[in-house]
TIKEBA-895765 format. One record per residue (C-alpha): x, z, y. Coordinates in Angstrom, 2 decimals. Layout:
# TIKEBA-895765
+---------+---------+---------+
|       X |       Z |       Y |
+---------+---------+---------+
|       X |       Z |       Y |
...
+---------+---------+---------+
***
This chain:
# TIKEBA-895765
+---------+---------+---------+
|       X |       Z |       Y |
+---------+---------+---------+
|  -21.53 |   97.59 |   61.27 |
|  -25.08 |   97.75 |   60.42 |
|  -26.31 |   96.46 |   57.06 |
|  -28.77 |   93.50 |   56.70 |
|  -31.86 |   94.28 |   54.30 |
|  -32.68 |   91.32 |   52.21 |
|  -35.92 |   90.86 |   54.19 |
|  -33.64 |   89.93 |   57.74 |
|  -31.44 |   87.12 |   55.80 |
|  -35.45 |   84.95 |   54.89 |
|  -35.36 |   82.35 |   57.69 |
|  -38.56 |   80.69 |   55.99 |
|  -41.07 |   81.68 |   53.19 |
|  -41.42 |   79.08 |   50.27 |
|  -44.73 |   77.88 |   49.13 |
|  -44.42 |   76.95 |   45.53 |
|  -47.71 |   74.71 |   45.57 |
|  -45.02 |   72.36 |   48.05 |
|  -42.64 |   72.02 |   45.56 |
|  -43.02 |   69.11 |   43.46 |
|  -40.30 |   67.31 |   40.55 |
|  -39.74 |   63.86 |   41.17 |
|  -38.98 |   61.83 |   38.10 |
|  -37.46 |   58.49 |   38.39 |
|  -39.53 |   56.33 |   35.20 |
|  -37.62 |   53.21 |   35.62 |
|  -34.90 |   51.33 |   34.26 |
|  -33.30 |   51.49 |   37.95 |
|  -31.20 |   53.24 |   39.27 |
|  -32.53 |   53.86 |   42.96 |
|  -30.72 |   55.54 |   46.64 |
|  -33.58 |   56.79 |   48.79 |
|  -32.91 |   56.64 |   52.06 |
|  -34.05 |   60.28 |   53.30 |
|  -33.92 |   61.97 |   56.75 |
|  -31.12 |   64.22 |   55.71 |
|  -28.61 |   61.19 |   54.07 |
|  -28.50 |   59.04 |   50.98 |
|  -29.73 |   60.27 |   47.87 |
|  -29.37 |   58.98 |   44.36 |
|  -32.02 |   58.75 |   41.87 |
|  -30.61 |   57.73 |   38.27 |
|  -32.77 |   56.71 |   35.40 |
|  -34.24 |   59.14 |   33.59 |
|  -33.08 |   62.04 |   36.16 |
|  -35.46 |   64.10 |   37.89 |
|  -35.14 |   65.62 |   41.33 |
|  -36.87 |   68.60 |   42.82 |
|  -37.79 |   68.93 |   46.47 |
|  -40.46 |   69.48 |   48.72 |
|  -43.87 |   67.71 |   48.62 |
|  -43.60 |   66.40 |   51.54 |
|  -41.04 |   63.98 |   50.86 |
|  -44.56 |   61.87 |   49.79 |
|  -44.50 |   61.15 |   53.37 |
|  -41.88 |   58.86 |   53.66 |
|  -42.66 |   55.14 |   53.21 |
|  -40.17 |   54.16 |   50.67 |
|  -40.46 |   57.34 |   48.44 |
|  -44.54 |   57.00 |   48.46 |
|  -44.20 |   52.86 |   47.64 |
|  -42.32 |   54.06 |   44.65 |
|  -44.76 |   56.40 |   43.40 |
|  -47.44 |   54.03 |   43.92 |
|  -46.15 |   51.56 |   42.03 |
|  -45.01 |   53.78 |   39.18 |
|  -41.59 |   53.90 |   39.09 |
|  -41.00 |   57.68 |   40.70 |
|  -43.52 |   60.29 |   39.15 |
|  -44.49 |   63.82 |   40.77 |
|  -44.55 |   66.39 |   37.96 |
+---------+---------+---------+
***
């Protein structure tokens, strides 16, 4: 059985200027509807993910009007 170097188990390389922190600043509790499923947002809780989640509708209407915050 031939051994696997670390370097053959990377499928992708990770940028870390495309990782953002998105903070829900609300006093709502919110489920974004993503591509991959449901996810819940609590108050106060902060979620980090890729930057380009800032391309879906919802998720960017919420940032504009101040309720999710990219940190």
């Amino acid at each position: 059985m031939a051994k696997n170097s670390k370097d053959d188990l990377v499928t992708w390389a990770l940028d870390p200027k495309d990782v953002i922190v998105l903070v829900n600043r609300s006093q709502k509790n919110f489920v974004l509807d993503l591509p991959t499923g449901l996810y819940r947002l609590d108050i106060g809780r902060k979620m980090r993910t890729l930057r380009s989640i800032l391309k879906i509708e919802s998720v960017r209407k919420l940032v504009d009007a101040g309720s999710l915050a990219v940190e």
